[in-house]
C-alpha positions in Angstrom: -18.3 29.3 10.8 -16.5 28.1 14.0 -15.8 24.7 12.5 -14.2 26.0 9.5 -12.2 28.4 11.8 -11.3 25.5 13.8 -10.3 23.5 10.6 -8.0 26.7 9.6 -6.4 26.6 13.0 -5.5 23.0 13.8 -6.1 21.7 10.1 -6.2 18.2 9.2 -3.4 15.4 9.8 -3.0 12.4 7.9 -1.5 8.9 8.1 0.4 7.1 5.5 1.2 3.5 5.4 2.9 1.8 2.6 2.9 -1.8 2.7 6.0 -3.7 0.1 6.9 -7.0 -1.1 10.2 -6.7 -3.4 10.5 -9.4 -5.5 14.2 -11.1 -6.2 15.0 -10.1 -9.9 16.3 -14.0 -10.8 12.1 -14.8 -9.7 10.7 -12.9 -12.7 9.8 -14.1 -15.9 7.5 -13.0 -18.2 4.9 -15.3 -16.6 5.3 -14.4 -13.2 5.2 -11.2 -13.7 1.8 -11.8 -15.7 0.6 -13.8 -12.7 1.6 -11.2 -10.3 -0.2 -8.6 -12.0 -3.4 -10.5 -12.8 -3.6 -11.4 -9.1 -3.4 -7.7 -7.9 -6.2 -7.0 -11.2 -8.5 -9.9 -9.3 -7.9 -8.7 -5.9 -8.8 -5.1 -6.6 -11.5 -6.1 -8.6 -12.8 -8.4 -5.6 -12.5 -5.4 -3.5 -14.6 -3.0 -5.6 -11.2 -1.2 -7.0 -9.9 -0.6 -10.8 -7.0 -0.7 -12.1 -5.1 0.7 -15.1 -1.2 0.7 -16.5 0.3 3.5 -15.1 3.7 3.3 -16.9 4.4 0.9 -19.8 8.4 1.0 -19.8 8.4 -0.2 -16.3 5.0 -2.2 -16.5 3.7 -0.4 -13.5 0.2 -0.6 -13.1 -1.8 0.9 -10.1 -5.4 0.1 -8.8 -7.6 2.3 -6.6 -9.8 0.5 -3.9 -12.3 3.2 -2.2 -13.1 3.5 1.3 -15.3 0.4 3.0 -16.5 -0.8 6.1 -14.5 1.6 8.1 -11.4 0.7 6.0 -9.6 3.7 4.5 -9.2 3.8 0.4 -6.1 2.5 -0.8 -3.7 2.0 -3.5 -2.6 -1.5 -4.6 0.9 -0.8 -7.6 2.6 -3.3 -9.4 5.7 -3.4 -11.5 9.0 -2.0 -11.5 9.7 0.9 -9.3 12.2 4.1 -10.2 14.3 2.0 -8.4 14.3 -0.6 -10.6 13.3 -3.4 -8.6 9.7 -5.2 -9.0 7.5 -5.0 -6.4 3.7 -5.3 -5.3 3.2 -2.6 -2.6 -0.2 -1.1 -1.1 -0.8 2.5 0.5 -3.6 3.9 2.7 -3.9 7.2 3.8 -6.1 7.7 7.3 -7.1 11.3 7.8 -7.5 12.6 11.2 -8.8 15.8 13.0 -5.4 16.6 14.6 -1.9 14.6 14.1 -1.6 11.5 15.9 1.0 10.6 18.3 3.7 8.9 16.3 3.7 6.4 19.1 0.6 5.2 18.2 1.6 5.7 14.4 3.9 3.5 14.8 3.0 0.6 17.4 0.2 0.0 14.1 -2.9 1.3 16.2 -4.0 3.0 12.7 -3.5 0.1 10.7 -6.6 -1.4 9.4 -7.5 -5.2 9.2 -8.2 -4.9 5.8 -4.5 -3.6 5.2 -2.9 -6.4 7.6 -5.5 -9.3 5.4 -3.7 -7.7 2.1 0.1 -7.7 3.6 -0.5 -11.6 4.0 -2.1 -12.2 0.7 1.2 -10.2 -1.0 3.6 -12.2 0.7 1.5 -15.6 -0.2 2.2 -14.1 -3.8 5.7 -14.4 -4.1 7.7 -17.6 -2.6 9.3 -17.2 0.4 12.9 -17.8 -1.4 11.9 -15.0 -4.2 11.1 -12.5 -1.5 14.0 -10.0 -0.9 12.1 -7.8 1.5 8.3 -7.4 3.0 8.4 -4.0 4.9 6.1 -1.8 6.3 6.5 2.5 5.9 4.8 4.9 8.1 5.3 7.6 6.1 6.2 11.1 7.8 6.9 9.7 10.7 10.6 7.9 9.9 9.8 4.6 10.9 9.8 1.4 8.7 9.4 -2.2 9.9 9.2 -5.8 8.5 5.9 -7.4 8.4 
């Protein structure tokens, strides 16, 4: 009874990290973009995860990887975004008994191995020259940094 009381009181916090690659549009083909998406299908499936095709029009497809090891679950998408640009992206959510600091948010003291292994295996992906951006998004907390 005073746990849940407790849990009313303070609640639960979470932190978000979204991890991107956006690809350069004159990059895509047909069969990259096969490639692409058959690498993040054998990378989730390597990790346990599924995956499914979220949106046909934009050829988004998103797979769910559960929590391991200590590692948090995550979210691996591929495909075009509502922004219109094509991307391979990946999003954890860390839940915690009370908010963080967003000093430690942001200086990447939540950020687990297993998310930093997967930011360099979607930059190894795409060619360096075919890579418009890699960043990293702490979300709630207004920060956003290259990795």
């Amino acid at each position: 009874m005073l746990l849940t009381a407790l849990l009313a009181l303070c609640g639960c916090a979470q932190t978000m990290t979204t991890s991107s690659v956006t690809v350069d549009a004159a990059y895509l083909t047909e069969e990259t973009e096969a490639a692409l998406v058959a690498a993040v299908y054998a990378k989730a499936e390597a990790l346990s995860g599924t995956c499914k095709l979220v949106n046909a029009e934009r050829r988004y497809h998103s797979c769910s990887v559960g929590e391991a090891s200590g590692n948090p679950s995550l979210e691996m998408k591929v495909g075009y975004g509502q922004n219109g640009e094509y991307g391979v992206s990946l999003t954890t959510v860390l839940v915690h008994w009370f908010p963080p600091p967003k000093e430690d948010v942001i200086s990447g003291a939540f950020l687990s191995e297993r998310q930093k292994r997967l930011e360099v295996w979607m930059l190894s992906l795409v060619p360096e020259e075919a890579t418009v951006n890699a960043v990293r998004h702490y979300i709630g907390y207004d920060h956003s940094e290259e990795f």
